[in-house]
C-alpha positions as CSV (number, residue, x, y, z in Angstrom):
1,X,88.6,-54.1,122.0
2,X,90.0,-55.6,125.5
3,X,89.5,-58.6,127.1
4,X,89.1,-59.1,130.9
5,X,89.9,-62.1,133.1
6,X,87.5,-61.5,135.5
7,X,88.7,-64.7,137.9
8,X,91.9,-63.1,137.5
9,X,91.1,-59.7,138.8
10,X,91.9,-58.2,142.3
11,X,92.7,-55.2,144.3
12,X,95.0,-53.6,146.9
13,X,91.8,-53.1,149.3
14,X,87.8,-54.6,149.8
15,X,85.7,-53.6,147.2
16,X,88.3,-52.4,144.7
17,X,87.2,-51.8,141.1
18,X,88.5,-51.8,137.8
19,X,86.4,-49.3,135.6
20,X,85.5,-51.2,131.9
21,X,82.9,-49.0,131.0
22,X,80.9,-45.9,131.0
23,X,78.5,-45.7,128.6
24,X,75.6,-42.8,128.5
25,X,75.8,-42.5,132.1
26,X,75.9,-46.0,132.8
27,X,79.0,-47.3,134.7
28,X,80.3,-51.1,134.2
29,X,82.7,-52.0,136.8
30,X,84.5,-55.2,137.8
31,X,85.1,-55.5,142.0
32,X,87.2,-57.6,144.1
33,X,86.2,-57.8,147.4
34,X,86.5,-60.4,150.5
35,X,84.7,-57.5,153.1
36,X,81.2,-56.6,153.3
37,X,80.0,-53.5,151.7
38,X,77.6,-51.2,153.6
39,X,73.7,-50.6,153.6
40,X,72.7,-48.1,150.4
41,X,70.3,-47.3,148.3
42,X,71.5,-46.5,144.4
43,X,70.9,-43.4,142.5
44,X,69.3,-45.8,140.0
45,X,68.6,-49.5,139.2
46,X,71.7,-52.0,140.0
47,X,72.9,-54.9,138.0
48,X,75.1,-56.7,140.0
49,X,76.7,-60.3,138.9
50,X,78.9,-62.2,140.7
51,X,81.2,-63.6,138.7
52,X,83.4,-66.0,140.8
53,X,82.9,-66.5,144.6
54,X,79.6,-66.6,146.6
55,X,78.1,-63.5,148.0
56,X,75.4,-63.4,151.0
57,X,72.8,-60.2,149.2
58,X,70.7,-58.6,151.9
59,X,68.1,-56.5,151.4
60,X,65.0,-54.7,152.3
61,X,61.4,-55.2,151.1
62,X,58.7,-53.0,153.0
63,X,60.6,-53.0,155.7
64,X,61.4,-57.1,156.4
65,X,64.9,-57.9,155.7
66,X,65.5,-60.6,153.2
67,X,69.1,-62.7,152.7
68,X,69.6,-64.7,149.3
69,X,73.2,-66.4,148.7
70,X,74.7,-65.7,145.6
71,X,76.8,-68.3,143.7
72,X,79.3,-67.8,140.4
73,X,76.8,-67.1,137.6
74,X,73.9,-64.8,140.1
75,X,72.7,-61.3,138.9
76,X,70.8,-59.3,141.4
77,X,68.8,-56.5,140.3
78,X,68.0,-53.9,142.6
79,X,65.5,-51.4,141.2
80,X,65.6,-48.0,142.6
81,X,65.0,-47.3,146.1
82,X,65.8,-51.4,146.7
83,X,68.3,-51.1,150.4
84,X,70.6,-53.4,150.5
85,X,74.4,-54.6,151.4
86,X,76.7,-57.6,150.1
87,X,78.6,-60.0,152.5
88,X,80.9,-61.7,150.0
89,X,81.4,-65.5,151.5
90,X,85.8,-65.1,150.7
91,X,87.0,-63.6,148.0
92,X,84.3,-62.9,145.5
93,X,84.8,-61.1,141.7
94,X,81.4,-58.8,140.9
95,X,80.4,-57.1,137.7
96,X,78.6,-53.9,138.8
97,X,76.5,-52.5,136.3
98,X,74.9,-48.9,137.3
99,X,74.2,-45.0,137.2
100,X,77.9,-43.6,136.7
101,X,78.6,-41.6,140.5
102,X,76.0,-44.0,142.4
103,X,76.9,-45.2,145.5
């Protein structure tokens, strides 16, 4: 049994995780981040929730770029094949919830 402060959690560098989690192949991670990630595709279907801070979601539907804002609370699921990036708006906390190995 563990208990994690998630609006407590950071990280020497952008995108920084703490693992929680792998379960049957599934990875659950916690991420700190205050720097854009990159454009990717998954291995498999994303969970991702911010849980503090406000993330800018980009992503790619038949080709047209789409941009949601994500406040404290969001989840954004990208099923597979689903390109896209997050542009966290300052620091932002995010529970990552996917394929263990994925990008």
């Amino acid at each position: 049994m563990e208990i994690i402060r998630g609006k407590e959690f950071t990280a020497e560098k952008a995108w920084g995780a703490r693992d929680i989690a792998l379960m049957n192949g599934i990875s659950t991670r916690l991420h700190w981040t205050d720097q854009p990630y990159k454009w990717h595709v998954n291995d498999g279907e994303e969970v991702f929730a911010v849980l503090d801070g406000r993330v800018e979601m980009l992503y790619r539907d038949a080709g047209v770029e789409h941009s949601v804002v994500l406040e404290s609370g969001d989840v954004f699921y990208a099923t597979i094949g689903t390109e896209h990036v997050a542009h966290p708006l300052g620091e932002a906390r995010i529970l990552v919830i996917e394929q263990a190995g994925s990008v």
